[in-house]
N, C-alpha and C positions, 0 to 999 in steps of 0.2 A: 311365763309371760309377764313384762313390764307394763301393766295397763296404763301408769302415768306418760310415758315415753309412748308406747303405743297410738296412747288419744292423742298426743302430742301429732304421731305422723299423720293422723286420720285425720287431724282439724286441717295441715300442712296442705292436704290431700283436698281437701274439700274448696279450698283457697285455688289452689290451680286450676281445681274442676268448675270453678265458676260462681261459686256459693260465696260471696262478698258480704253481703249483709251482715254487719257485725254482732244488731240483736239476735239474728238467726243463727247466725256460727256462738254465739254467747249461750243461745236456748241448747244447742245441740249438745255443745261440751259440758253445761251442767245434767245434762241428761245420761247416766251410766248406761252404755248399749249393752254392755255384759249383762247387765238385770235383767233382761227381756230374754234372755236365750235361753234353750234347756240347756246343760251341762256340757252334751254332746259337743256343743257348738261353741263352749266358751272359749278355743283358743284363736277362730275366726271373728270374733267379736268386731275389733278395730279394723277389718278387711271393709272393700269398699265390694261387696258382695249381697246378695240378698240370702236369707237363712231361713230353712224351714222354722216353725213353730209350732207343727201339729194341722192336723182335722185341714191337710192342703192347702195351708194357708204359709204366709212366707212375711217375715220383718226385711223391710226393703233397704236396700243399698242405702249406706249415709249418703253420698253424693245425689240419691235420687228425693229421700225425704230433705235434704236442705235447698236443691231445684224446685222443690213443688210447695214447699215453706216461703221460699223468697220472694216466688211466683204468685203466690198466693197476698202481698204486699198488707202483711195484720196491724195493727196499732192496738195499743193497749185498751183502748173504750170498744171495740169490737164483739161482739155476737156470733159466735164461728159453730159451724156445723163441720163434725169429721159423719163420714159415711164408710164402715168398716175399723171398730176399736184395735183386732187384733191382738195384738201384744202390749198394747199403748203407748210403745216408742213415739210413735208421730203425735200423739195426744197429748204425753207431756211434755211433748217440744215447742208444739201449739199451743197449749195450756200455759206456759212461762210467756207468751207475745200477748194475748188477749186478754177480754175481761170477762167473758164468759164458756165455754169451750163445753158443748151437747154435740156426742159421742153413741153412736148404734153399733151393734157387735151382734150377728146373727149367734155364735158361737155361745150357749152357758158357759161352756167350761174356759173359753176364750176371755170370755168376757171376766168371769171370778178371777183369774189371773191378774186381767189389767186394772182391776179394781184393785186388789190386792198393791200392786207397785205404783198405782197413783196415789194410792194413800201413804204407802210406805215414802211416799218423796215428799210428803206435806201440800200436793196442789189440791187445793181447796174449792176451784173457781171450775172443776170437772164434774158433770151432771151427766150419766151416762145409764143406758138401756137395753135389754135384750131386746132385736125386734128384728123387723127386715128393713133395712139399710134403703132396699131400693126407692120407697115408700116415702125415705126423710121421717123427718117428725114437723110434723103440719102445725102442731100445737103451740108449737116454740117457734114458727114462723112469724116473721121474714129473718132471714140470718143476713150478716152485711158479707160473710166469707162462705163458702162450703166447698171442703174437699172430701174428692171424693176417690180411696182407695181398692177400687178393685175394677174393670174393666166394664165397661158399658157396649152394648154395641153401637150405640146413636147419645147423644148430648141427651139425658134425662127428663124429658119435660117435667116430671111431678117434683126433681131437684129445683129446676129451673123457675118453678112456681114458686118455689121457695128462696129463692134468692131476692134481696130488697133490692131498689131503685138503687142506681151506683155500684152494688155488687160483684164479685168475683167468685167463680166457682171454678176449680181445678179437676179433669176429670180424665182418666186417660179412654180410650174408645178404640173400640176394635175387638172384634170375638177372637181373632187371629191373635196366637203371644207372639208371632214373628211379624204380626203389621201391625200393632199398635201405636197409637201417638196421643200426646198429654196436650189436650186444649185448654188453654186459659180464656173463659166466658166470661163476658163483662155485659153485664145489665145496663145501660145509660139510657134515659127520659124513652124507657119503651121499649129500646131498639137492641138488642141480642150483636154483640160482635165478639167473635171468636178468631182468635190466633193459633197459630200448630208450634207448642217448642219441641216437637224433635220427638223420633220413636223414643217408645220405651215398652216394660214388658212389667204385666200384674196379671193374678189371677185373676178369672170374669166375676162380677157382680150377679148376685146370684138372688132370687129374688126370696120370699119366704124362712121363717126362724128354722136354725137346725135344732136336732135331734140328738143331742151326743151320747 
């Protein structure tokens, strides 16, 4: 595997698929996707695929983390809430656009991993928790961002609480992996408006810390 050439066609890849934003395609390619996979899976790395990671959990298609990055519109004085650490691909990609970046990971063992590769990449500006995701973290409320990666059946009121005046929350919805769609939520002077960009497919949001 040529991972230089490789990332090379995957950034290529991501330009076609719609992902423009240059700080976003900048965060992505300093982000190594091989780091995040077990072994298994390192010659899929630069595939525009989604890849297991364990305990049913899945690191999502690049063309889907830089749709839901772009979407998510971060500036660097930003306050971001991720819901679902994962592998922490999307955290440190989030992590390089923001100025603050609180991170929930039901998963321990999910979670020592992506702490492990946040540190190992030097982002500094990542505060992150074992707990249950569904819940947010209230205490670090109001966030001006929060995504949210795993599948909701309905738009989160208790996320939604937490979302500040002007805000954005990105959340895919649907129990269904064959009807799901990714709504981008925008909080303005009160009023809740929410847009649909298009199916897509995550595992569901699950509420309470696992057990591994």
């Amino acid at each position: 595997m040529n991972s230089a050439s490789d990332q090379a066609q995957m950034m290529a890849d991501l330009s076609r698929k719609g992902v423009t934003d240059k700080t976003v395609l900048d965060a992505i390619e300093a982000t190594p996707r091989q780091m995040f996979l077990p072994d298994l899976f390192q010659a899929q790395a630069f595939d525009d695929v989604a890849l297991p990671i364990g305990h049913h959990q899945t690191l999502s298609q690049p063309s889907v983390v830089g749709r839901m990055t772009q979407a998510l519109d971060i500036t660097e004085r930003m306050k971001v809430l991720e819901i679902g650490t994962g592998s922490g691909y999307q955290a440190c990609v989030l992590a390089r656009l923001c100025r603050r970046l609180y991170t929930v990971e039901r998963h321990p063992a999910l979670f020592q991993e992506a702490e492990e590769r946040i540190k190992k990449l030097g982002l500094v500006n990542v505060t992150m928790v074992v707990g249950d995701g569904s819940l947010g973290w209230p205490e670090q409320a109001p966030f001006e961002r929060i995504m949210v990666t795993a599948a909701a059946a309905d738009i989160p009121e208790i996320l939604l609480d937490q979302l500040g005046d002007g805000g954005i929350m990105i959340v895919p919805v649907g129990l269904d992996e064959n009807d799901q769609h990714l709504l981008r939520v925008r909080r303005a002077n009160g009023d809740i408006e929410t847009e649909d960009l298009g199916q897509t497919r995550f595992v569901p949001l699950v509420a309470g810390k696992a057990v591994d």
